[in-house]
N, C-alpha and C positions, 0 to 999 in steps of 0.2 A: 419602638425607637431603634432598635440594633438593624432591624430590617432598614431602617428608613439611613442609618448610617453605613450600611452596608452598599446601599443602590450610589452614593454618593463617593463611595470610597472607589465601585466598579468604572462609574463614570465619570470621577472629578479632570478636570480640563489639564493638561499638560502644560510645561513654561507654553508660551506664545513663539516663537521659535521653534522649538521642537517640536511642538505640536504639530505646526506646518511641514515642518521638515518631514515628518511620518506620516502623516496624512498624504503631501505627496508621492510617496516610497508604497503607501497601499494603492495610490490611483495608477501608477504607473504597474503594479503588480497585477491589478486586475486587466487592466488591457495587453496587455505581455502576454499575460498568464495563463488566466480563469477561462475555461472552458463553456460554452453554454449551457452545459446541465450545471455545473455550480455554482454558478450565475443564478439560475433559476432558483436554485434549494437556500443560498442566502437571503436572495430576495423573499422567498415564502418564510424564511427565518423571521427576517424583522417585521415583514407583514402581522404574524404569530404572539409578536410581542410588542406590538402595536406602536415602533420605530417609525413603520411608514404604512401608508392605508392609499386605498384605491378608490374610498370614497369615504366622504366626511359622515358622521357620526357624533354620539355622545362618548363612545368610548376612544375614540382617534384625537381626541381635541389637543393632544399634545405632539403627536404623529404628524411626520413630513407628509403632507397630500399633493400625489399626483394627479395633475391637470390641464386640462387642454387651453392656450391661449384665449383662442376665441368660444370657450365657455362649452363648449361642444361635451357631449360626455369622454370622458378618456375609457380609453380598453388597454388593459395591463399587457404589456409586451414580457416582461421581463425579462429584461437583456441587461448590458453591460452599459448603457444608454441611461437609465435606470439606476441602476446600482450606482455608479458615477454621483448621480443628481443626487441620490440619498446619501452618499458618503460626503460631500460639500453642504447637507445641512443637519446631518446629525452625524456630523464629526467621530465624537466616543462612541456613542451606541454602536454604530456599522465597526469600527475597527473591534470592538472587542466579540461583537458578532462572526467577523473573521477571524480572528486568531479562536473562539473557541473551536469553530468549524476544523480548523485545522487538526484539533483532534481527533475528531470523526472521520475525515475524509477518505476517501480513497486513492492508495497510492500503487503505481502501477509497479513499483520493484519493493521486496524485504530481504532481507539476509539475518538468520538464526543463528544466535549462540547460547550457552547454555553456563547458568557458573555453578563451581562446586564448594565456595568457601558463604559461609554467612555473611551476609552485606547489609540487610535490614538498618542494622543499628549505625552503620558507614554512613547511610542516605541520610538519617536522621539528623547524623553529625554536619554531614556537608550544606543540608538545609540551615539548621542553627549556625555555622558558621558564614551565613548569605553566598555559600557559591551553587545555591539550586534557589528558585524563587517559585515558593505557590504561589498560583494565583488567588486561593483565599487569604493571602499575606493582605493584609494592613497595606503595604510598601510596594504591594504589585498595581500598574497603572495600566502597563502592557508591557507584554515580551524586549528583552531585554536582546538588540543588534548585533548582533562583532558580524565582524569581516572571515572571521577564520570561526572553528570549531572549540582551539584547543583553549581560544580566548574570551570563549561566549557563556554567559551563565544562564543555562536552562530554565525554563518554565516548568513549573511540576503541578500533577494531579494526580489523584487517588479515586480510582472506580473499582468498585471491590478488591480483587485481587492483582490488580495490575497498575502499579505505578510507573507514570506515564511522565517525561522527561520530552522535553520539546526546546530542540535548538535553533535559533531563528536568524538564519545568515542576511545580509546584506550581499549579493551579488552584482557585481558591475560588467558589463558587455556591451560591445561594439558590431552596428551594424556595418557593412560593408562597404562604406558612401563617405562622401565627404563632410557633408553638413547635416546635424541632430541627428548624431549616428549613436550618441551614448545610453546605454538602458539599465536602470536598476530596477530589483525586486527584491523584494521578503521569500527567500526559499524554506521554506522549515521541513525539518527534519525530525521525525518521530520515533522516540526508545519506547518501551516498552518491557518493563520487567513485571514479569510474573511471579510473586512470592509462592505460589502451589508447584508453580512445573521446576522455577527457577530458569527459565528459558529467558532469554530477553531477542527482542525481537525490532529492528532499525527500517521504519519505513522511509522509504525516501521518492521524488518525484523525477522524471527525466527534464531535461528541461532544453529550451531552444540552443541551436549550436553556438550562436554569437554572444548566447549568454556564460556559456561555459568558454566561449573562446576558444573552440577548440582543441583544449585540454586534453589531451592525450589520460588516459584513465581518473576521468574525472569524478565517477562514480566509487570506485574503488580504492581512490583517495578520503572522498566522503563519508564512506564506511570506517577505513581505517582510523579516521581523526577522531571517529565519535565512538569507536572502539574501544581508542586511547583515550579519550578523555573519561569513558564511564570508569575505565579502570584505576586513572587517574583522580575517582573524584569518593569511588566508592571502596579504593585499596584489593581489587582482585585482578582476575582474570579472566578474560570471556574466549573460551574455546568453542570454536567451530563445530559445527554438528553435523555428522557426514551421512548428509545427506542421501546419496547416491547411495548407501546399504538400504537405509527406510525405505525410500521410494519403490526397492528393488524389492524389495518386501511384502509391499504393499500392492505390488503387481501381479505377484506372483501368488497373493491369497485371493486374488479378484476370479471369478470363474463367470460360465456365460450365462448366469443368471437376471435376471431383471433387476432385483434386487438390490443388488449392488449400488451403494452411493457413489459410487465414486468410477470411475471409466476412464482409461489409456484414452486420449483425443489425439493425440499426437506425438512422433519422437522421431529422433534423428538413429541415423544405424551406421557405426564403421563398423566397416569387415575387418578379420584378422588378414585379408587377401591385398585390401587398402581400398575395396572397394566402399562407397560412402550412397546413403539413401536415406529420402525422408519421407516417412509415412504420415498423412495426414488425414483425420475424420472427413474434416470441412464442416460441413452444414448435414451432414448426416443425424440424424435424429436421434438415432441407434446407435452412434458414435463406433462403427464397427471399423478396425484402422482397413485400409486398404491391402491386398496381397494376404497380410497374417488373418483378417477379420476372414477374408475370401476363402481360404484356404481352413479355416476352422472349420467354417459352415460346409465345404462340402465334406468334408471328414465327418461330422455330424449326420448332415443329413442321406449319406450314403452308407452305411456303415454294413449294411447287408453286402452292398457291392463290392466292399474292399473286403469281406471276408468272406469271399465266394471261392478263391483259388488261394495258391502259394505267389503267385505272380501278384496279383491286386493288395497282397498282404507285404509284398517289398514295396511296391505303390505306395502305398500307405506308409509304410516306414520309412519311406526318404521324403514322404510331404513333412511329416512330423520333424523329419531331420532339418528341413527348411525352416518350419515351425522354430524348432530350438535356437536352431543359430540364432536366427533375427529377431528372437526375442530375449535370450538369455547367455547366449555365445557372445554376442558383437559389444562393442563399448556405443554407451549411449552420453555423447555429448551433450544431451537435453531431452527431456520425456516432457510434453503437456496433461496431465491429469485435468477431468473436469468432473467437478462436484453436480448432481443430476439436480434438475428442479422442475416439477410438472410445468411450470410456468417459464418457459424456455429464456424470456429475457432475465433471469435471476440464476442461470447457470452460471457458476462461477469457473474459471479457465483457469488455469496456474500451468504457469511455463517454468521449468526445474532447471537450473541451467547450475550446473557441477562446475566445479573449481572454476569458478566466475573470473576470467582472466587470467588463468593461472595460478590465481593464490585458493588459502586454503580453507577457504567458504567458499558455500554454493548462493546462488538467487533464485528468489521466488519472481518474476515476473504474472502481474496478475493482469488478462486483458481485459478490454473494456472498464466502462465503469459502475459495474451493478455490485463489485467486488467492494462495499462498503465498509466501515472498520469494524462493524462486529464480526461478518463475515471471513474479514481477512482472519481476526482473531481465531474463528472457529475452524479456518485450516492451519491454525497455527497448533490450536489442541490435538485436531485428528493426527497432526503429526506427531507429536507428543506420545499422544495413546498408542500407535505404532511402535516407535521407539522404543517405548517400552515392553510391547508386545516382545519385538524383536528380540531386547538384552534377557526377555526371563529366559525364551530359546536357547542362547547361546552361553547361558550361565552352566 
């Protein structure tokens, strides 16, 4: 019985109005939005929990079946084509199949902070007081709109140690034309607190220019409102985690072993001189950067030859001097780190980009999209376990 009142509570239909009114706001989201690999992973979602089947059965008999006009067999595309047709006949199912995806997903920016006062018992208040909503709530139907941050009240879930806090904006944008130039979408926005590290962690997505409107620091508005609002909702403080020391840290314990998880792919170089350079792996296997990688290996591989004379041994010490500058001299506006994986399409990229705008957080830029949410999480740890590597150092 609880089971059976619980599928009813997940799916029960919305007023008639609002229901439409949302259901057009995710149709329009997915054509806007949704990419074709995530297209594809919801589609296999509802497939999985027999929402929608590709062929009729005993166990589909309540499952939206796709099928061809003229009787022909259908062959699954699964595209946005698709997903549309399933969203117009299992209305609840598909949204709430989206919004949970939302917390899995992969997002291609994060920005780290860290608090240092107890907040546990803050969440709990703010939940009892209806300004956080779980989704195992009785009263939750689906994520709750606003237009802004500071006025929106979060979606919450709990997965072991990380409570997870999901703000679900309404954004409105204009294409550049005269007639059906207006677009809206469901942007959501992903926190992330950690009760182990105490780290909290803001994912968020980029999104098209006309949707942002050209917004001059749109992102970094974005941060800031959800900054304010967690501080707002759980009475602390969330400080910046500076980055650019870890990172630097983490560079500088990496040597030219195989071993190694973790490999410099890429970083930008100013000179003290004002000269500026950026090194990049590419498609290099070996991720060895270019000039510094070059410039290793023959210092390695010649070592007999630079200690033959006095002269090959100043050789030697103004390559290293090279070496130092441009590795540990120069200010590094952004370093790319990549996590190794035998299976090359599972490398995960993260792009470091230090005082993001000026202000005083950095951003994780994570590319492609194999950078899934556990994943993201698990450079969220290594960075963590660094961190603290770093502070026993320096104690």
């Amino acid at each position: 019985m609880l089971i059976l009142i619980r599928i009813i509570v997940m799916f029960k239909k919305f007023d008639g109005g609002e229901n439409m009114e949302y259901k057009n706001l995710i149709q329009s989201t997915i054509k806007e939005v949704y990419p074709n690999y995530l297209v594809k992973v919801l589609l296999k979602k509802l497939e999985e929990k027999n929402i929608v089947s590709y062929k009729e059965d005993l166990l589909t008999q309540n499952a939206y079946i796709f099928s061809n006009e003229d009787e022909t067999p259908y062959h699954p595309k699964y595209d946005t084509t698709e997903l549309l047709a399933a969203l117009d006949n299992k209305t609840n199912e598909v949204i709430s199949v989206v919004q949970e995806q939302e917390y899995e997903s992969p997002y291609s920016y994060s920005a780290l902070f860290e608090i240092e006062e107890e907040w546990k018992d803050n969440l709990d208040l703010a939940i009892q007081e209806g300004l956080i909503l779980p989704v195992e709530s009785e009263n939750y139907n689906h994520d709750q709109l606003a237009n802004n941050v500071m006025n929106s009240i979060p979606s919450y879930k709990k997965a072991s140690s990380l409570h997870i806090l999901k703000f679900s904006l309404h954004l409105i944008g204009y294409l550049p034309q005269e007639h059906d130039n207006k677009r809206e979408i469901v942007y959501p926005v992903v926190c992330l607190l950690n009760s182990e590290t105490n780290m909290v962690e803001i994912r968020f997505e980029k999104v098209k220019g006309y949707i942002s409107n050209g917004e001059s620091g749109f992102y970094v508005k974005k941060v800031e409102e959800v900054k304010q609002k967690i501080e707002s909702l759980l009475g602390i403080e969330l400080l910046a985690i500076n980055l650019s020391s870890i990172v630097k840290y983490i560079k500088e314990s990496l040597n030219e072993s195989e071993e190694n998880e973790v490999a410099v792919s890429a970083q930008a170089l100013e000179y003290h001189t004002g000269s500026k350079a950026v090194l990049d792996s590419g498609n290099n296997d070996n991720m060895i950067l270019p000039l510094i990688g070059n410039l290793k290996d023959i210092l390695k591989n010649n070592e007999e030859l630079f200690d033959a004379n006095d002269q090959t041994k100043q050789i030697q010490e103004m390559l290293e001097e090279i070496i130092l500058e441009a590795e540990y001299l120069s200010d590094h506006p952004w370093i790319t780190l990549a996590w190794k994986n035998d299976v090359k399409s599972k490398i995960v990229k993260v792009k470091f980009l230090f005082n993001y705008h000026g202000q005083d957080f950095s951003v994780l830029q994570y590319y492609g999209s194999n950078a899934d949410s556990e994943r993201m999480s698990y450079v969220t740890q290594f960075i963590f376990d660094n961190k603290q590597r770093l502070a026993s150092q320096t104690e």
